[in-house]
C-alpha positions in Angstrom: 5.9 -32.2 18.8 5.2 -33.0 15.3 1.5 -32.6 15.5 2.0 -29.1 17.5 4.7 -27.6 15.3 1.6 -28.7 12.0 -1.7 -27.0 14.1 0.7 -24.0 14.7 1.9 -23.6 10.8 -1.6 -24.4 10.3 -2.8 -21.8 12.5 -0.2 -18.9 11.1 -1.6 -19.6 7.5 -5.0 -19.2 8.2 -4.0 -16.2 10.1 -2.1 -14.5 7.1 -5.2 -15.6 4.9 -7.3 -13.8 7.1 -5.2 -10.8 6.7 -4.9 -10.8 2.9 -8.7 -11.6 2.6 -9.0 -8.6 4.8 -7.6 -6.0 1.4 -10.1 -7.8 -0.9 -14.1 -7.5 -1.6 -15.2 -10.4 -0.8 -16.6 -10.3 2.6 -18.0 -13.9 2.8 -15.1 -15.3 2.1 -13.5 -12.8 4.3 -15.3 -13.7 7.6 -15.6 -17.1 6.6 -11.6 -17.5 7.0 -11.9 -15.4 10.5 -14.6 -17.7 11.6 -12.2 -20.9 11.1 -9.2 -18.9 12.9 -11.4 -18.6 15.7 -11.9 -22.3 15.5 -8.6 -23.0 16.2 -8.4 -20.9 19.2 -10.7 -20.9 22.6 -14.0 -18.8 22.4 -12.4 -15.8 24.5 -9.7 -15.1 22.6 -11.1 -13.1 19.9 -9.2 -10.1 21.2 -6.1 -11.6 21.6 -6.0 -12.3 17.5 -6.1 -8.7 16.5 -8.4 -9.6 13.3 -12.1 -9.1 13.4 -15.3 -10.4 11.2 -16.5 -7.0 9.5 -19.7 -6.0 8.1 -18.0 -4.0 4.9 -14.3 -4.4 3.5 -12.3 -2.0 2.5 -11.6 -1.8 -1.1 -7.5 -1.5 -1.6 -6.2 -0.9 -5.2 -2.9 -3.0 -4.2 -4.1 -5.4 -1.9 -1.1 -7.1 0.2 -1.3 -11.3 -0.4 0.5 -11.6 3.5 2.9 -14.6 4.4 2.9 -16.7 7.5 5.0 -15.9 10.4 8.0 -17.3 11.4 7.8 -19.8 13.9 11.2 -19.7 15.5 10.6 -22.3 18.8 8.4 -24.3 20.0 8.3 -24.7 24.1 6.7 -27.4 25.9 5.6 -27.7 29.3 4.0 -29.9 32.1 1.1 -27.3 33.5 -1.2 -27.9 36.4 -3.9 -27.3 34.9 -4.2 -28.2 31.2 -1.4 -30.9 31.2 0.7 -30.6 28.2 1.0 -27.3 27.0 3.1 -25.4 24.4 4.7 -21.9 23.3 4.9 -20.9 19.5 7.8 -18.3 19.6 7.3 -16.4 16.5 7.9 -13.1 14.6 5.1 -10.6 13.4 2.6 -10.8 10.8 4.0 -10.8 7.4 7.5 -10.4 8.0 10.5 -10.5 5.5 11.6 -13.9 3.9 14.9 -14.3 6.0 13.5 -15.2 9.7 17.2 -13.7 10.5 15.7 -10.5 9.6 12.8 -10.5 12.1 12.9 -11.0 15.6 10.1 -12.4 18.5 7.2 -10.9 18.3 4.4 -12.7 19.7 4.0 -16.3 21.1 0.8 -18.6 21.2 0.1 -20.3 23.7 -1.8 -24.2 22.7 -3.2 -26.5 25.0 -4.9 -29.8 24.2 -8.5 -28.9 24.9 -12.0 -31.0 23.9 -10.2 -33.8 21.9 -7.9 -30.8 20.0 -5.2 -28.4 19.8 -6.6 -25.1 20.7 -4.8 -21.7 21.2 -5.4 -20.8 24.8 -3.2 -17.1 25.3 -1.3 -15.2 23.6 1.6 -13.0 24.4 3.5 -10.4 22.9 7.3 -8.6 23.5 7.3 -5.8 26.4 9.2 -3.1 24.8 10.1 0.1 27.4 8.6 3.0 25.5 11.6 5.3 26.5 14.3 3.0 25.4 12.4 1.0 22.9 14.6 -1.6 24.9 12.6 -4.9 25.0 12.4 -6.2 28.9 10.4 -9.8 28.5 7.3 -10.4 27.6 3.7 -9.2 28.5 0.3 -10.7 27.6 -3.3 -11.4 28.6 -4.5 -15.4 29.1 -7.5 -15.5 27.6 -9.0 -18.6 29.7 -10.7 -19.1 33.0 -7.6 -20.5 35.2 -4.4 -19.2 36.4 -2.1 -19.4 33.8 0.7 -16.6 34.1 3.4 -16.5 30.8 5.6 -16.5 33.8 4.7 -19.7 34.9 4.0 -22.0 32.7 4.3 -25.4 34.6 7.7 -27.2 34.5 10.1 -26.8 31.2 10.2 -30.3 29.3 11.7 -29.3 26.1 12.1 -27.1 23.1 12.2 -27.5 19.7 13.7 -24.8 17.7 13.3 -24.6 13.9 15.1 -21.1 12.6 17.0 -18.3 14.4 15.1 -14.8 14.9 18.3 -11.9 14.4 20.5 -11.0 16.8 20.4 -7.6 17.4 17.1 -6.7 19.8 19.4 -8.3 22.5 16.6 -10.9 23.9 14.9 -12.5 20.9 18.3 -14.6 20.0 18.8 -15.2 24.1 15.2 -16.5 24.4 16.0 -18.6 21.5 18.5 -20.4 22.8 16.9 -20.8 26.4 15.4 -24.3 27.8 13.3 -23.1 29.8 
């Protein structure tokens, strides 16, 4: 899992890059960085990274320099359809220091696609608006098959690399889950 655990650290830099690019002027350099996080990812899932090429920046007197997510977990599994695939468990964009300070946010989900590691989906905590309880997870797959967060394929194993907090009850259980 080596070379998934690098694409995915890979992948959350250029992400936070993309984000503190996003407070300065220079647009070039700007959509340049969003056009190689779109690299990394399958064509349709634009959406699914929340950051967008722009045509003007926003000028910002104290422009934020953003850190990487945590990646908590790594998740692999057999799938029908893409063979091997993979879950990055990880917190939100530029979170505190101590990963015990930040729980799951968001996963990406990375298939091995046209000779490379591509993200294929991504999913994000369901949080019950009256409780503000979180119940699982919710997401669109951005790719034409029938991949479901819910099933995956068959579990094979799990890396896991730093523990989220415990006090969401369901980021520290879904840590500690094989499946």
């Amino acid at each position: 899992m080596d070379k998934i655990r690098d694409f995915i650290l890979k992948f959350l830099a250029k992400e936070a890059e993309c984000w503190s690019k996003s407070h300065l002027t220079n647009l070039d350099s700007f959509n340049q960085s969003i056009r190689e996080l779109y690299a990394m990812a399958i064509d349709d899932l634009d959406e699914g990274l929340g950051i967008f090429e722009e045509n003007e920046l926003r000028e910002n007197e104290n422009p934020i320099t953003y850190i990487p997510r945590h990646l908590f977990k790594l998740g692999n599994y057999q799938n029908e359809i893409y063979g091997d695939i993979w879950v990055a468990y990880v917190s939100t964009k530029n979170p505190n220091i101590d990963p015990k300070e930040e729980i799951f946010f968001q996963g990406f989900i990375i298939a091995y696609i046209e000779n490379e590691y591509k993200v294929i989906g991504a999913m994000i905590i369901n949080k019950n608006r009256s409780t503000m309880k979180i119940e699982g997870w919710k997401a669109s797959v951005y790719n034409p098959s029938n991949l479901d967060i819910k099933k995956f394929g068959t579990f094979v194993s799990a890396e896991r690399y730093s523990a989220p907090g415990d006090y969401d009850n369901f980021s520290f259980n879904e840590y500690l889950k094989d499946n």
